[in-house]
Structure formats: structure tokens, C-alpha cells
LUMPA-417196 format. One line per 10 residues: number of its first residue (from 0); their letters; for each residue x negated, z, y of N, C-alpha, C. Coordinates in steps of 0.02 Angstrom, whole numbers, plus 32768, in hexadecimal, padded with zeros to 4 digits. Each point is the difference from the previous one (the first is absolute). Example, Ala and Ser with C-alpha at 12.3 -4.5 7.8 and 13.67 -1.06 7.14 Angstrom:
2
0 = as = 7D6C:8186:7EE4:802D:8000:803B:7FD3:8000:803C  8012:7FDC:8035:7FD6:8003:803B:8027:8025:8037
REM end
This chain:
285
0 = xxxxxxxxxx = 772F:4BBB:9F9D:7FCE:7FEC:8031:7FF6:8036:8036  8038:8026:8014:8004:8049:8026:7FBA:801F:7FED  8006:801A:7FC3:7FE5:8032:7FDA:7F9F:7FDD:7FFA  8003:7FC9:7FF6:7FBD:7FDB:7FF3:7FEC:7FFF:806A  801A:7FDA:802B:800F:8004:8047:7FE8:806F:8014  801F:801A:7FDC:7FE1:804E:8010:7FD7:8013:7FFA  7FE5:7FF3:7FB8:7FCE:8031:7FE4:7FC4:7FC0:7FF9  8010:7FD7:7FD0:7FC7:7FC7:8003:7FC5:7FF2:801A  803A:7FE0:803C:7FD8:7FD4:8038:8012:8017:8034  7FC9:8002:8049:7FFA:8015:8034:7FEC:7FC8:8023
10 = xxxxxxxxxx = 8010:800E:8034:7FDF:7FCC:8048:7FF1:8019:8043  7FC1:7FF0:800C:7FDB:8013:805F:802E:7FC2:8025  7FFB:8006:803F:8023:7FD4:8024:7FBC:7FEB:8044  8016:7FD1:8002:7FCD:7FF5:803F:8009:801D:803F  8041:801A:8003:8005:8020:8050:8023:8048:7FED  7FCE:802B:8000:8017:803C:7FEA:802C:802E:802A  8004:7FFA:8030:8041:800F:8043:8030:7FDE:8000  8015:7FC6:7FE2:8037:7FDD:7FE9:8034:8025:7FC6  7FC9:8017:7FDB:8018:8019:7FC1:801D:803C:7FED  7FCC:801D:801F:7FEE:8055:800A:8062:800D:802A
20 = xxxxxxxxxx = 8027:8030:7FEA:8016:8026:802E:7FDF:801E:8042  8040:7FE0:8035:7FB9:802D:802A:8015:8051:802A  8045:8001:7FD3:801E:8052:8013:800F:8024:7FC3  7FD3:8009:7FC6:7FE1:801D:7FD2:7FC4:8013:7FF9  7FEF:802D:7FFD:7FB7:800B:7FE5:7FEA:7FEA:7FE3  7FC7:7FFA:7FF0:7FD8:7FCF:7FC3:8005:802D:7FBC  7FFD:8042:800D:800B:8021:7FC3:803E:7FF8:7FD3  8033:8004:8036:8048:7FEA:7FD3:7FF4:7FAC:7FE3  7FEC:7FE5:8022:8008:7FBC:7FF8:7FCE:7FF3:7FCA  7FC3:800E:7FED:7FCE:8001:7FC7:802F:8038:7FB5
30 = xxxxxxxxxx = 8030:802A:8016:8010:8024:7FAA:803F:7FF8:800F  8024:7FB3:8031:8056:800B:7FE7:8002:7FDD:7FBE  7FD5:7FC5:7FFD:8009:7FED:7FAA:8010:8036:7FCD  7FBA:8031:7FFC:7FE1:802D:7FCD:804F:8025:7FF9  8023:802D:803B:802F:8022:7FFD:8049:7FDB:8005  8013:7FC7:801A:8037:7FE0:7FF6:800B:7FF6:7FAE  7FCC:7FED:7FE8:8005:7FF4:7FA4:7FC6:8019:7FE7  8018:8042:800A:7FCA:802F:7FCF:801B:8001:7FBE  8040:7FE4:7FE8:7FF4:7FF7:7FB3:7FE6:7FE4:7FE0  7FF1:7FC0:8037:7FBE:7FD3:7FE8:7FBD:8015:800B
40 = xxxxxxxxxx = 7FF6:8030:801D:7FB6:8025:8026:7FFA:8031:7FDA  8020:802C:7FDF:7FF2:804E:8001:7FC9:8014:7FD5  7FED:7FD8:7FBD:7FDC:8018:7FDE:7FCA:7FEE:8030  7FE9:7FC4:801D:7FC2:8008:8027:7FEF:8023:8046  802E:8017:8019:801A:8048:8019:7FCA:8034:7FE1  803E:8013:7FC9:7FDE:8037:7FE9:7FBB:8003:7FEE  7FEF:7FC8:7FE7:7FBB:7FF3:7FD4:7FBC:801A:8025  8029:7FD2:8037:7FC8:7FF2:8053:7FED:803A:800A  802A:8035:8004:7FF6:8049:800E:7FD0:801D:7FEE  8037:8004:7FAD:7FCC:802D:7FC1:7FA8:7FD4:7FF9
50 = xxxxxxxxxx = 8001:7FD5:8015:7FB7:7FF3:7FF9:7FD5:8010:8038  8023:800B:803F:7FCC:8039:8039:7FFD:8033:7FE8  8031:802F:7FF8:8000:804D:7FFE:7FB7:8016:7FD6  7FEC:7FE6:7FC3:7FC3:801C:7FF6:7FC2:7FF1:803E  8005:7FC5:802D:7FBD:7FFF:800E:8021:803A:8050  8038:7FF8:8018:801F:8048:8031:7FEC:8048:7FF6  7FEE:800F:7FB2:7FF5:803A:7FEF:7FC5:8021:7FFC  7FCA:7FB4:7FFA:7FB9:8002:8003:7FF4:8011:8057  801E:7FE9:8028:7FF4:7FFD:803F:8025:8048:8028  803B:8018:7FD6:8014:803D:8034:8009:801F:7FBD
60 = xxxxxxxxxx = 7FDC:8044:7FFC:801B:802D:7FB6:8036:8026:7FFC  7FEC:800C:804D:8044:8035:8020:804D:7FE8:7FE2  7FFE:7FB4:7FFF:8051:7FF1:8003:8000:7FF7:7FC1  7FDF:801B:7FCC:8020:7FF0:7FBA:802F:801D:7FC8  8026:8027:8037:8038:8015:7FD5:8046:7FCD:802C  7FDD:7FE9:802E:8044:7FD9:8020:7FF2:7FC2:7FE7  7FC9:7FE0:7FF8:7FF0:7FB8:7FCF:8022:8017:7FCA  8001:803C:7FD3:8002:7FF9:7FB8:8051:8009:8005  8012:8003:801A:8057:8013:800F:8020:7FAF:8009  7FD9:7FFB:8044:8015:7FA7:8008:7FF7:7FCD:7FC8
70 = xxxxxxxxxx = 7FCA:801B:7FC7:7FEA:7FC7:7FBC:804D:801F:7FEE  8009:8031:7FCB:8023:8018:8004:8057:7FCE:7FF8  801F:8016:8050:8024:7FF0:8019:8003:7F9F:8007  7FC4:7FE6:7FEF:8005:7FB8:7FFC:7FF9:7FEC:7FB3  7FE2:8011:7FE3:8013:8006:7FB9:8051:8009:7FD8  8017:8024:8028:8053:8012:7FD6:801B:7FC2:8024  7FF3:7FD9:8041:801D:7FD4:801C:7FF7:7FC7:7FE6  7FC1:7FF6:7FE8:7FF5:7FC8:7FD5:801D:7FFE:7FAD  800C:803D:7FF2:8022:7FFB:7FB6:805B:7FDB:8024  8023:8027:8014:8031:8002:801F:8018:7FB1:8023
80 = xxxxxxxxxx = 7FC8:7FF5:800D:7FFB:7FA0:802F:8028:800B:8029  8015:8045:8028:801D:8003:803C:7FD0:8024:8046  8007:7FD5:8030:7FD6:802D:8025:802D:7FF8:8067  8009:8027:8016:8037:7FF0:8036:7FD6:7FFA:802C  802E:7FD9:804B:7FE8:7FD2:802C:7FBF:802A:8012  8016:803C:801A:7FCD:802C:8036:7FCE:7FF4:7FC8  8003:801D:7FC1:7FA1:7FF8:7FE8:7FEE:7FC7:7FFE  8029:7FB3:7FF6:7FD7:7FD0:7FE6:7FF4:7FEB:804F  800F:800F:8038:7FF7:7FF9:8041:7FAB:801D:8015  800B:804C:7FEE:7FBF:802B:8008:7FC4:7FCB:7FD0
90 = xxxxxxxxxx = 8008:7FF0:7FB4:7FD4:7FEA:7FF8:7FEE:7F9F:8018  8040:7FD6:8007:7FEB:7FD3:8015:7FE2:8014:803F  8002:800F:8038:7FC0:8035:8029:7FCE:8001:7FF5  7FE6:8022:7FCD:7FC0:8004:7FE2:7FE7:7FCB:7FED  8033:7FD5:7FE1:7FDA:7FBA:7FD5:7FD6:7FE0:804F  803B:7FEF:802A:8018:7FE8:802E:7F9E:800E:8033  7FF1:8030:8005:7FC2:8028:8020:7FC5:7FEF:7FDF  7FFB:7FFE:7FC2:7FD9:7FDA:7FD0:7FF3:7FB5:8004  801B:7FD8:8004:8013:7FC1:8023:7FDC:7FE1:803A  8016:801A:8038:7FED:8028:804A:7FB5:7FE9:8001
100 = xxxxxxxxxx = 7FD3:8030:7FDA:7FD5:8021:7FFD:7FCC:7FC7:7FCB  801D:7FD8:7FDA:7FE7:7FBF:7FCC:7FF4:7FD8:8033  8040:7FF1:803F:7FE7:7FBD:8011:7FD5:8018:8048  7FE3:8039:8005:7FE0:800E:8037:8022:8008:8039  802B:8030:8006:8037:8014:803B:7FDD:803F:800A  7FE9:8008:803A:7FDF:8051:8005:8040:8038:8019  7FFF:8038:7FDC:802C:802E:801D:8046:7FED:7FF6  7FF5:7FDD:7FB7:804F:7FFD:7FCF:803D:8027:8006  7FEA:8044:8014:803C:8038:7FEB:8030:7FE3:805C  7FC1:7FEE:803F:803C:7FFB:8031:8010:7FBE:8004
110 = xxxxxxxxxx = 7FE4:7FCB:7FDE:8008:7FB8:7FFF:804C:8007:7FEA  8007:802D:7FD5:8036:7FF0:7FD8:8047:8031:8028  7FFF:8010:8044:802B:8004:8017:7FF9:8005:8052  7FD8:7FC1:7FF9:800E:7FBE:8036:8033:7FD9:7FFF  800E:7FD0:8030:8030:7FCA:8002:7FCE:7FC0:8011  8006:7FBA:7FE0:7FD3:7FDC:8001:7FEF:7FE0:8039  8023:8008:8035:7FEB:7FE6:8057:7FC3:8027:8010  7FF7:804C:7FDC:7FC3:8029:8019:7FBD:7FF4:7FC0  8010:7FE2:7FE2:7FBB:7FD5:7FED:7FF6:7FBC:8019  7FB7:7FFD:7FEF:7FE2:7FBA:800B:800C:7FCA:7FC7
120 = xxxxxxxxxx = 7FE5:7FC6:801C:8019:7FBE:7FE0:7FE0:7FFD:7F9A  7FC5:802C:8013:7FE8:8008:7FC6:801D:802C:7FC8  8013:803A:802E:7FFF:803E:7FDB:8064:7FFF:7FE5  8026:7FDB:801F:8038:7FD8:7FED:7FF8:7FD4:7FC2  7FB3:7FCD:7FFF:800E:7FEB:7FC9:7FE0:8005:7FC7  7FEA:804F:8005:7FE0:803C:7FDE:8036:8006:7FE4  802C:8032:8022:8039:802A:7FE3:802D:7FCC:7FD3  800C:7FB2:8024:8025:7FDE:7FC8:7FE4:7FE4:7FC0  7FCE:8013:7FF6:7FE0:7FD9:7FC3:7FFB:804B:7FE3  7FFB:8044:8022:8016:803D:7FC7:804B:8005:7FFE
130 = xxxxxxxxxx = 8030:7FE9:8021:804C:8005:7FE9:7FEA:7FBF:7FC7  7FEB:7FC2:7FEF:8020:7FF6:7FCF:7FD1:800E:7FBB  7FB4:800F:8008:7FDC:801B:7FCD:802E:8056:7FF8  8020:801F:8013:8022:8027:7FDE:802D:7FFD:7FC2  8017:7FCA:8008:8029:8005:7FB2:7FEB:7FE0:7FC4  7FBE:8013:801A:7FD2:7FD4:7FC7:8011:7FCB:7FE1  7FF3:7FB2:8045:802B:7FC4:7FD8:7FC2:7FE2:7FC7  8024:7FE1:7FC5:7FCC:7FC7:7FE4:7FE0:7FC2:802A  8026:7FE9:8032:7FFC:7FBB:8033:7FFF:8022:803B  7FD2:8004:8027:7FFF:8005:8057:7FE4:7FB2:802B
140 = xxxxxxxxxx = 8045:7FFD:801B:8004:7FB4:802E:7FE3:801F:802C  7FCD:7FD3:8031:7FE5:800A:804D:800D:7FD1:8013  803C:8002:802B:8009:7FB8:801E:7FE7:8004:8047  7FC2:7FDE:800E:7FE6:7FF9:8048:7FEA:8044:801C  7FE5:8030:7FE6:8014:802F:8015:7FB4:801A:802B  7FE5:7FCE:7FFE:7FC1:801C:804F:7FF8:7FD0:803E  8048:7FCF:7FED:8012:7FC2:8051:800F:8023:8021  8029:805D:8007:8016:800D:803F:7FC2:8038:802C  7FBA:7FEC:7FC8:7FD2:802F:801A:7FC0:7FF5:8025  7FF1:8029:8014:7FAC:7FD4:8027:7FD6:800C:7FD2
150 = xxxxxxxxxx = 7FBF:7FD9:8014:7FD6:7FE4:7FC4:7FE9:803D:7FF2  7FE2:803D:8015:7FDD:8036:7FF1:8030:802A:7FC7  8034:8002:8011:802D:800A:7FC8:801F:7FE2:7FBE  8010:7FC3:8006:800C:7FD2:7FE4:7FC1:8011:7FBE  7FB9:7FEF:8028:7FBC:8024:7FCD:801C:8042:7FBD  8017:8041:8035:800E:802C:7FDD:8037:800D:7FD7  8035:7FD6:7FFE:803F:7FEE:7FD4:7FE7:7FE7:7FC7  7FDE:7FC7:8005:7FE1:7FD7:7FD4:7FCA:8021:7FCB  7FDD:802E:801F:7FCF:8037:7FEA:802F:8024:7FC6  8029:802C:801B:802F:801C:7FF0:8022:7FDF:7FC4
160 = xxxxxxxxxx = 801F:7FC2:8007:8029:7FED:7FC0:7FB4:7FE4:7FC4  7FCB:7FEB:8016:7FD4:8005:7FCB:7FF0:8029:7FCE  8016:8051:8029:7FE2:803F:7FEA:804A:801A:7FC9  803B:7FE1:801F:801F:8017:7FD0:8016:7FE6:7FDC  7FF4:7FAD:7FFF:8009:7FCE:7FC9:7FC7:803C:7FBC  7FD2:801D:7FF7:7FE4:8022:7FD1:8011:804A:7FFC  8045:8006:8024:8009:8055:7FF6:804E:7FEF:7FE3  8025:7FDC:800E:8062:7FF8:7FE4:7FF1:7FDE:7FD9  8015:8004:7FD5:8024:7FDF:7FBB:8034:7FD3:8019  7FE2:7FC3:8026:8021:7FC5:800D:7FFF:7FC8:8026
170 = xxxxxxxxxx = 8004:7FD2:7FE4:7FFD:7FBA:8023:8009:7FED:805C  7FE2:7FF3:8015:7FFF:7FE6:803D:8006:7FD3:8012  8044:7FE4:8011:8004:7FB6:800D:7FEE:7FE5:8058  7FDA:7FE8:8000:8007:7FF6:806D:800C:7FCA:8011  803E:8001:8035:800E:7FB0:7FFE:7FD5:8007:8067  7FE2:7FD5:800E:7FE8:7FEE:8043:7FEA:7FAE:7FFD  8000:7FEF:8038:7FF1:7FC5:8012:7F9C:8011:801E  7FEB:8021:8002:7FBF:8011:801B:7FC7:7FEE:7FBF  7FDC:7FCE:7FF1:7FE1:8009:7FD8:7FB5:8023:8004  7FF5:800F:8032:7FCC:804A:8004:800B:8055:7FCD
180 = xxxxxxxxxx = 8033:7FF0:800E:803D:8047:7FCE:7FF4:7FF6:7FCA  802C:7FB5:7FE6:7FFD:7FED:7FBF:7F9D:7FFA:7FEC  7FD5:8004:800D:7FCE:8003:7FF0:7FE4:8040:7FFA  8008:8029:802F:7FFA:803C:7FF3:8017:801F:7FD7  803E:800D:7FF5:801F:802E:7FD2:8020:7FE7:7FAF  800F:7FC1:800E:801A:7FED:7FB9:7FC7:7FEB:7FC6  8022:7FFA:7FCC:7FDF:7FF2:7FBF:801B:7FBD:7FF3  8043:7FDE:8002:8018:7FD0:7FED:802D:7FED:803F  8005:7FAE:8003:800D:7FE1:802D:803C:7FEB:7FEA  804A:7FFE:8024:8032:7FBC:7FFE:7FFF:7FD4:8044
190 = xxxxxxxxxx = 7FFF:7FC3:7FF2:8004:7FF3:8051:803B:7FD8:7FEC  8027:8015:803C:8050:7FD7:8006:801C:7FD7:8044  8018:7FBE:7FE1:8012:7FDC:8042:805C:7FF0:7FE3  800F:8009:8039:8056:7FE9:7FF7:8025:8025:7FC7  7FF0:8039:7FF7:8023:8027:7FB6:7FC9:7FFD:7FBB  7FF0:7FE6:801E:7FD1:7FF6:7FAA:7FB2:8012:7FF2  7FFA:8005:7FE8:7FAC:801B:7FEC:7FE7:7FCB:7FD8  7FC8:7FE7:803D:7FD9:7FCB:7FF8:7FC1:7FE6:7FDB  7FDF:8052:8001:7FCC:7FEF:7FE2:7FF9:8065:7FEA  7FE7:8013:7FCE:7FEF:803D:7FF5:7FAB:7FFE:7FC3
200 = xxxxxxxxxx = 7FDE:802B:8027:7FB9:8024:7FE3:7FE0:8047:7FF4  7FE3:7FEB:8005:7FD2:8045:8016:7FD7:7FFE:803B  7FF1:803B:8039:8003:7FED:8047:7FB3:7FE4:8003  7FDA:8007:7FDF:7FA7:7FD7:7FE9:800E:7FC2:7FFA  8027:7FEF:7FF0:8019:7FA5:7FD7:8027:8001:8031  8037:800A:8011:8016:7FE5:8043:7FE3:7FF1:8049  7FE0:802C:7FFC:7FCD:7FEA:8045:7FD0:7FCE:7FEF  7FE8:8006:7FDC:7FB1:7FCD:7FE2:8025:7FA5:7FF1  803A:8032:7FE4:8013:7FAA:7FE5:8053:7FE3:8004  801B:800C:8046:803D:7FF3:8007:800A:7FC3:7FE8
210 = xxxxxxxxxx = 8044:7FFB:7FD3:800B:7FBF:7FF0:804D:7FD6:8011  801A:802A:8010:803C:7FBD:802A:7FFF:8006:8043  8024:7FB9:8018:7FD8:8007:803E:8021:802F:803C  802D:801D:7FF6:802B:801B:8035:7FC7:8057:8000  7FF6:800F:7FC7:7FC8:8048:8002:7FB2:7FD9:8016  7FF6:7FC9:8002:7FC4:7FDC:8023:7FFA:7FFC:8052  8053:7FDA:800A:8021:7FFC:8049:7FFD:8064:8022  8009:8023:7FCC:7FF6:8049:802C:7FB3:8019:7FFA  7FE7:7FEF:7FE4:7FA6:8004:8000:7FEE:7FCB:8034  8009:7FE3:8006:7FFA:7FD4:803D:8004:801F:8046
220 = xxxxxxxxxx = 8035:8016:8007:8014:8014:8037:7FE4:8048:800C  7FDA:8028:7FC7:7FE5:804B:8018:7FA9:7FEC:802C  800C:8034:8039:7FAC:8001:800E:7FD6:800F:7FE2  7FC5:7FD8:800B:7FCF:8035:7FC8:7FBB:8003:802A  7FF2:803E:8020:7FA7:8009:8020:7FCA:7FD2:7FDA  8002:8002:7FBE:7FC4:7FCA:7FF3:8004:7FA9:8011  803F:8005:8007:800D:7FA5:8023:8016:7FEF:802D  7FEC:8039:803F:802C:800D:8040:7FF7:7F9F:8023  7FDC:7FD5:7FEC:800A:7FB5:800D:8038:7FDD:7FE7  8008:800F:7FD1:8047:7FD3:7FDB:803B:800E:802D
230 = xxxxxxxxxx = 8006:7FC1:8006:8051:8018:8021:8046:8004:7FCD  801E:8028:801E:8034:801D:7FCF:8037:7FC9:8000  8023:7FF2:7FB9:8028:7FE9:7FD8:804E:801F:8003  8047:7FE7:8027:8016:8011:7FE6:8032:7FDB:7FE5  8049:8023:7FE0:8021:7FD6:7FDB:803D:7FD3:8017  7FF6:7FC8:7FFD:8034:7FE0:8025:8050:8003:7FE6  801C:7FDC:8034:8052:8015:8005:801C:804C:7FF3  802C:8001:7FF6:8026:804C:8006:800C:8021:7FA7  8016:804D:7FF8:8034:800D:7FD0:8049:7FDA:7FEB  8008:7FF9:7FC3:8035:7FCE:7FF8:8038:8037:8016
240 = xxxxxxxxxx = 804B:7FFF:7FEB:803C:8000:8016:8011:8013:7FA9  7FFA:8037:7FF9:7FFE:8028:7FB7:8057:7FF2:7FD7  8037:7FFA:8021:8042:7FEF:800A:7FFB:7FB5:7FDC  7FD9:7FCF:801C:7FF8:7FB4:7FED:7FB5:800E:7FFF  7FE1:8006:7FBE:7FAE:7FF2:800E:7FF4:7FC5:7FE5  7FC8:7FE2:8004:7FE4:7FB3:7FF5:7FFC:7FFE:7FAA  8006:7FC3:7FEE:800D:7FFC:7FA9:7FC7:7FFE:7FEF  7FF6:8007:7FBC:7FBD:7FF8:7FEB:7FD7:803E:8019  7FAB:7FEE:8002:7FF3:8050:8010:8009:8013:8048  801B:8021:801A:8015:801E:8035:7FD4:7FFC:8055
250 = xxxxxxxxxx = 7FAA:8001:7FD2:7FDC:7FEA:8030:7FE6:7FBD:801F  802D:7FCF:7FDA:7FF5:7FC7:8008:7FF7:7FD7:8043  8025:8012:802C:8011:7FEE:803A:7FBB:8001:8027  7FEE:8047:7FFF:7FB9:8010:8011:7FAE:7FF0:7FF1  8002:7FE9:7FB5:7FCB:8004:7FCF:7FD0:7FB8:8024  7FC6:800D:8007:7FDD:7FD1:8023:7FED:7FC9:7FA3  8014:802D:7FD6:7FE7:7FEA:7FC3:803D:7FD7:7FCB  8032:7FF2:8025:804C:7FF8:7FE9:7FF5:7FBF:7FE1  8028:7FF1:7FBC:8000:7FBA:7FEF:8059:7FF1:7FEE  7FF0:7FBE:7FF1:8066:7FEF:7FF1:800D:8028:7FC6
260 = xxxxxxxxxx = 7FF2:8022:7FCF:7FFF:8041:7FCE:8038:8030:8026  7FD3:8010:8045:8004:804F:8005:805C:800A:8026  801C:7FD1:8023:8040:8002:8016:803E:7FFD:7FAF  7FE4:7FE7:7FCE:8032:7FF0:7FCF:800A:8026:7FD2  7FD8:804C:7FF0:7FF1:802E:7FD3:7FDB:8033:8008  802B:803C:7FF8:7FD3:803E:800F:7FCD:7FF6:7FD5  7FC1:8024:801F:7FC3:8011:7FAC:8006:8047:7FF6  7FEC:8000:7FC4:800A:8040:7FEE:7FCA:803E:8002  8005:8024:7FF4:7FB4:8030:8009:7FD2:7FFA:7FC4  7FC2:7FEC:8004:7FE3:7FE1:7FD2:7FB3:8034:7FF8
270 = xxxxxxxxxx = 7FE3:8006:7FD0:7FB5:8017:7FFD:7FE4:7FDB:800A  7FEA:800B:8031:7FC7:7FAB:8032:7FB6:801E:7FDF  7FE9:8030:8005:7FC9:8033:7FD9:8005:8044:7FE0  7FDD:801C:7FED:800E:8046:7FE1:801A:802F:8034  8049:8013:7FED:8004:803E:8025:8020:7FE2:8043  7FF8:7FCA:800E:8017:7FD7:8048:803D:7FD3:7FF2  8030:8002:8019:8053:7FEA:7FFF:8004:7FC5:803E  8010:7FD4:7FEC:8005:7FDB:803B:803D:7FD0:8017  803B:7FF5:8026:8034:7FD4:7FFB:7FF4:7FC6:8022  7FE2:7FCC:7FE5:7FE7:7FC2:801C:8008:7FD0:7FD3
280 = xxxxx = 8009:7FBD:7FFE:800B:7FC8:7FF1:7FB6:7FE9:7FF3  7FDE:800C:802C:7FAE:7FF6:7FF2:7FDF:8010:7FC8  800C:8039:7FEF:7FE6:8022:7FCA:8032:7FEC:7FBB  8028:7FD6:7FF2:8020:7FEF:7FE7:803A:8023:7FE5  803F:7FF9:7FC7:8044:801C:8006:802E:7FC4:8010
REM end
């Protein structure tokens, strides 16, 4: 799980000054993965390299006996599968600047030997979403990760992970409580109350046609400019007590829609329609 936890899967955090070292540079702190376990890194190390150096050579001609030295010299390293700290350091660097420069960090080369108190709230949770798109995960978690920002930003994060949900080779999972977000950026919906996932779609069918009532009870409660008359809905009583939660389905306590069913038996997740998952007693199970 180490090894899957390293390379795999990655995670943004919602409070990127929490996370962040804040008497490190961001540069060390974005390639200590890459260089702490460069035996797990090195070929994409090296790879990363050898696939600039031709377009380096197009751009400066002058240096092409020191490119063709450095192919070279990374080539015997890659037969060998040994490559020591200082180079896989120099090139996690490079990866590291590349990165930088994806998620829109201007002036990468000094970003990256800053300390994160001398950036801003954004550009912090810039740099952490290129520390963990560096090790090229399959799964990138965003947990909350534009609650610690103002709305003008929050915009450009969101911009941002759109743009590179179609550039990484990988899944984007976002967990937030904001369903403005979840409309914006996702493709597929889970909505979860008390541990469990209540109802799952597609985010067209979830909005148009919520079907249990606790994802109804949070449509309820969002504003909306075209019905600025309706008065807002929200959900009564509290979160259960996860330690002792309520028997049966979990939201029971709450459910304006509850019958003597719903305390005596979980339901299970059911295809209420195509493509739409639903855990309700209503929909039958």
C-alpha cells in the first residue's frame, strides 16, 4: 500500500499552508518524492529528459555537443538503472519546473526556490497540485481544495483542474461539499451521507432528477437567481454519531420521506434509472 500510497495516488489538501513545509522550499518539497525513491522514479527521470533535449536543440544549436553528451551520459544510466542522488535531484528539478509552468505558476525557475509563506493563497495551491501531478499519479484526490480561497481564485483553480483533467493521464476524484464545484467540474456524481454513498449519476441526471431525498434536502437548500422567491429548504435535525449511527438507512432520522421500512433495514444501492444508483427504500430493495 506504501508503494500504490507513492506512486499511484496523490492528494491536494484544502489548506495548503497546513501541509506545505513552511521551512523548505517548494522546490525541495515538490522533487523530495522523485529523489528520496528514485528507484522508483528513475526511468521517468531519465525519459523526461531525453524527450526535451531534441526540442533544447531546436531552440539553442550552440549547446549541441553538451545536449549530445548529456543524451549520451543518460542513456548509459538508463541501461545501468543506476542514476545518483545529485543527477536524479538536477533532473527531478527540471521535471519539477515543468509542472510549475502546467499549472500556471509564472516564473517557475524562482517559484521553486521560494518558501511557501512568500506565496499567495493561490499560487500555494498551484505549487501543491504540481507536487502531486509530479509523480504522475493514476488517482488525484482534491479534497476541498478552493474552501481556503476567494471566489476570483477559487474560478481559476477550477479552470485549471478542467484543463488538466484533458492533459494527465488520470482520474480526478473531488471530494467538496459545494455543489456549484460539483457542477462545474465533474462528470459523475457520488453523493454521501453518514459514510455511505447515497445516490450516484451522471452530473445532467443528478441535477435534473435527484432521487433520494437527502441529495433533494441539499438541492433544496442551494440558491438559485431564477427563484430568488422560494424560500430556502433546509435539512432538519443534525449528523448522526458515526461511532453509534441510526439502524436501518442511516438517514432515517432526518428523511421527511421515512416509513416503518426505513429504521429496520439498510437498502441497498439500487438502479432507480439508467446510469442512476440510488440507496432508498422508495425505489425499492
Amino acid at each position: 500500500m506504501r508503494q500504490v500510497r507513492l506512486k499511484d495516488v496523490a492528494q491536494v489538501f484544502q489548506d495548503p499552508m497546513t501541509y506545505l513545509n513552511p521551512v523548505l522550499k517548494v522546490g525541495f518539497q515538490i522533487t523530495e518524492a522523485l529523489v528520496s525513491e528514485r528507484k522508483v522514479y528513475e526511468k521517468e527521470l531519465i525519459n523526461q529528459r531525453l524527450e526535451e533535449i531534441p526540442q533544447l536543440e531546436k531552440q539553442d544549436p550552440n549547446s549541441l555537443q553538451a545536449l549530445e553528451r548529456e543524451r549520451s551520459s543518460l542513456q548509459s544510466a538508463l541501461q545501468s538503472g543506476r542514476i545518483s542522488k545529485g543527477q536524479a535531484r538536477e533532473l527531478a528539478r527540471d521535471i519539477a519546473v515543468q509542472y510549475l509552468k502546467l499549472v500556471r505558476l509564472p516564473e517557475a525557475e524562482r517559484v521553486l526556490e521560494m518558501y511557501p509563506f512568500e506565496l499567495s493563497g493561490g499560487m500555494r495551491q498551484r505549487a501543491m497540485i504540481a507536487m502531486a501531478l509530479v509523480k504522475r499519479p493514476k488517482v488525484l484526490l482534491a479534497d476541498e481544495i478552493t474552501t481556503a480561497l476567494d471566489v476570483t481564485v477559487q474560478a481559476q483553480i477550477l479552470a485549471l483542474l478542467q484543463e488538466l483533467r484533458d492533459k494527465i493521464d488520470a482520474s480526478i476524484i473531488l471530494i467538496t461539499h459545494d455543489l456549484g464545484v460539483v457542477s462545474e467540474v465533474c462528470d459523475r456524481v457520488a453523493v454521501m451521507y453518514a459514510g455511505n454513498v447515497v445516490e450516484l449519476a451522471e452530473i445532467d441526471e443528478l441535477f435534473k432528477n435527484p432521487l433520494h431525498p437527502y441529495t433533494q434536502g441539499l438541492m433544496a437548500a442551494v440558491p438559485r437567481p431564477d427563484k430568488s422567491t422560494v424560500k430556502l429548504q433546509s435539512i432538519k435535525g443534525s449528523v448522526p454519531d458515526l461511532i453509534y449511527p441510526p439502524s436501518g438507512c442511516r438517514f432515517h432520522p432526518r428523511c421527511p420521506k421515512a416509513f416503518a421500512s426505513c429504521p429496520q433495514r439498510k437498502p441497498p444501492l439500487i438502479e432507480a434509472a439508467k446510469d442512476h444508483q440510488v440507496e432508498c427504500l422508495l425505489y425499492g430493495g
